[in-house]
Backbone bond lengths (Angstrom), bond angles and torsions (degrees), N, CA, C in turn:
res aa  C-N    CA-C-N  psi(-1)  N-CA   C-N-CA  omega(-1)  CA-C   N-CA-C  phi
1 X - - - 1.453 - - 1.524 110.03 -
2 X 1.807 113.16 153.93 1.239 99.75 177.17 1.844 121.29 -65.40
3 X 1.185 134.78 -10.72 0.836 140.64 151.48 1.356 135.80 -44.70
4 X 1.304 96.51 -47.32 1.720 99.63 165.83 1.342 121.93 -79.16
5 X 1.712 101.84 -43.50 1.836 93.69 167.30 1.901 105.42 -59.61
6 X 0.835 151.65 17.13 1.114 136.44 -170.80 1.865 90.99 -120.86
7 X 1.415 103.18 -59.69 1.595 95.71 -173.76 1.634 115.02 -52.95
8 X 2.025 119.90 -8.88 0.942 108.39 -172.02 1.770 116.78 -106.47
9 X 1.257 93.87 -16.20 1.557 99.75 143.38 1.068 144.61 -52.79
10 X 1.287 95.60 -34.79 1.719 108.46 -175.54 1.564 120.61 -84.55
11 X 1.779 101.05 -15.05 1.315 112.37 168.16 1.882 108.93 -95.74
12 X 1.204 101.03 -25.79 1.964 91.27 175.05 1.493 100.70 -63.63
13 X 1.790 108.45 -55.11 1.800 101.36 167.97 1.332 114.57 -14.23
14 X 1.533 108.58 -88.35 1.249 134.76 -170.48 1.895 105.47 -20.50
15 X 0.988 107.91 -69.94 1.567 140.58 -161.05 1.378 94.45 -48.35
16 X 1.701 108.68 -54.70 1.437 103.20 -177.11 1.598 122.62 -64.49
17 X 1.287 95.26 -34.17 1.694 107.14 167.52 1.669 112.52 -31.09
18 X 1.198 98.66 -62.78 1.500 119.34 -163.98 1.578 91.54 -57.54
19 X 1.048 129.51 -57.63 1.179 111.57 -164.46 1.879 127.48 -70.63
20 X 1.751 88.07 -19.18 1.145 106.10 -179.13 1.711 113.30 -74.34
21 X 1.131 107.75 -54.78 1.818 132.17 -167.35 1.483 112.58 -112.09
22 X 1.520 103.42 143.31 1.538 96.15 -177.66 1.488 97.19 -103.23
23 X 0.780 136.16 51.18 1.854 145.47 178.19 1.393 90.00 -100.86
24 X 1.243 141.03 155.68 1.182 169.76 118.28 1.419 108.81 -24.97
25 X 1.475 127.38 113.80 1.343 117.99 179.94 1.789 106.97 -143.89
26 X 1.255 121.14 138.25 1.098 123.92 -163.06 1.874 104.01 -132.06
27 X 1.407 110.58 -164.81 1.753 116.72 164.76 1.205 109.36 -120.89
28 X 1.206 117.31 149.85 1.949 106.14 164.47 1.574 91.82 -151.48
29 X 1.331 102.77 137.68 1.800 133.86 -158.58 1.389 94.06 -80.93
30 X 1.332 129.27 113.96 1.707 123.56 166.61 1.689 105.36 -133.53
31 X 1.513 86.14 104.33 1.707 121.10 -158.96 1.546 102.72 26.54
32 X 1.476 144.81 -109.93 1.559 112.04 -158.94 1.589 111.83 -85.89
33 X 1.323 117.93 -21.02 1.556 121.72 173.97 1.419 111.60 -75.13
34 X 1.439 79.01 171.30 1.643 100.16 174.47 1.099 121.88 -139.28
35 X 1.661 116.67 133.63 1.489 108.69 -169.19 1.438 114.83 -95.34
36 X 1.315 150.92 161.19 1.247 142.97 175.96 1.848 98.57 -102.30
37 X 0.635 147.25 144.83 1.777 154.02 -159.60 1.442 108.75 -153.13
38 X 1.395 116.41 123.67 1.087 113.97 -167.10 1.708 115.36 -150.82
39 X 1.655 101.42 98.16 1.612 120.18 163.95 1.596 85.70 108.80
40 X 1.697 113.97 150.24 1.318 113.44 -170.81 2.253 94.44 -122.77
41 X 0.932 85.24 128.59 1.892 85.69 -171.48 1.455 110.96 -126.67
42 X 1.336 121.98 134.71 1.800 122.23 -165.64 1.409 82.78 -92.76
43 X 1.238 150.37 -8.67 1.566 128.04 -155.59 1.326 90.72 -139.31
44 X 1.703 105.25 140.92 1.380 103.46 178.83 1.185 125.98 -86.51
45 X 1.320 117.10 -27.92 1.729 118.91 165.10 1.779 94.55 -72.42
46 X 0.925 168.44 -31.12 1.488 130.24 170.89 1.602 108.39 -65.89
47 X 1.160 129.58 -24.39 1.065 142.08 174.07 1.531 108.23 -52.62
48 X 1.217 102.05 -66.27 1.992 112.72 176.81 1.373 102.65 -61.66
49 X 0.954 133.40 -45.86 1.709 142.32 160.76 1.892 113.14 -18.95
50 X 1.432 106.80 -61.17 1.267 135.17 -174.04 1.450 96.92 -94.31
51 X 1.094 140.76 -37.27 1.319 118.61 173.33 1.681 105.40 -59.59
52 X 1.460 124.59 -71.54 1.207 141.51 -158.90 1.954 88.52 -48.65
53 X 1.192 126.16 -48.19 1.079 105.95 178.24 1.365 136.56 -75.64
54 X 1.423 104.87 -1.48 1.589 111.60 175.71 1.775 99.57 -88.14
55 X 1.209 104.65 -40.53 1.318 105.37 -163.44 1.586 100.60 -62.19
56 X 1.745 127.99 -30.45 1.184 106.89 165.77 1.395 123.76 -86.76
57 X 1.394 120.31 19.33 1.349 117.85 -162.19 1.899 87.62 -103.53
58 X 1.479 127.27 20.61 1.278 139.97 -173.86 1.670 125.41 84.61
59 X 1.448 103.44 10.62 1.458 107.39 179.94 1.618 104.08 -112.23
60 X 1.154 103.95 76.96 1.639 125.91 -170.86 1.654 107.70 -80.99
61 X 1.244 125.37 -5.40 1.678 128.55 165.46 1.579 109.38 -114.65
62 X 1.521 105.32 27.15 1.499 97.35 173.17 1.452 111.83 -90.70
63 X 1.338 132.01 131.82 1.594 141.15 162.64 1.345 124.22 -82.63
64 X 1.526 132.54 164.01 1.130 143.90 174.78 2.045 96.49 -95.75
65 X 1.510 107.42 128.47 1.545 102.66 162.71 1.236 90.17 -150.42
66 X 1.417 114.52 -177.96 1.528 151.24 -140.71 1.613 92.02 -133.54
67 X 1.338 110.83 121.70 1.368 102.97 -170.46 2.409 84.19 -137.72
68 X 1.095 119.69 131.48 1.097 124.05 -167.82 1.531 97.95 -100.66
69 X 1.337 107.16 152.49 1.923 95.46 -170.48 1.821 86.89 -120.68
């Protein structure tokens, strides 16, 4: 299903992350997608910190969100 090809992308994503970044990166299901999420930060400027550097590290559509545990 397209769902599953999608959840399994989102884990090859993932995978490459890991090898790439030492941030913590996981999936989380938002109704048929999946998001890839990556490094968990209490402060929002270290947060913007780590975004701005992923985004030049070639992940130029990555966002800052609020993910509740």
């Amino acid at each position: 299903s397209d769902v599953y090809k999608r959840q399994q992308k989102a884990r090859e994503f993932t995978n490459r992350l890991k090898q790439q970044m030492s941030d913590e990166s996981w999936i989380l299901q938002s109704g048929e997608f999946w998001k890839v999420l990556i490094g968990k930060y209490q402060e929002e400027g270290l947060a913007r910190k780590r975004l701005s550097e992923i985004r030049d590290s070639g992940y130029a559509d990555a966002w800052l969100t609020q993910v509740d545990d």
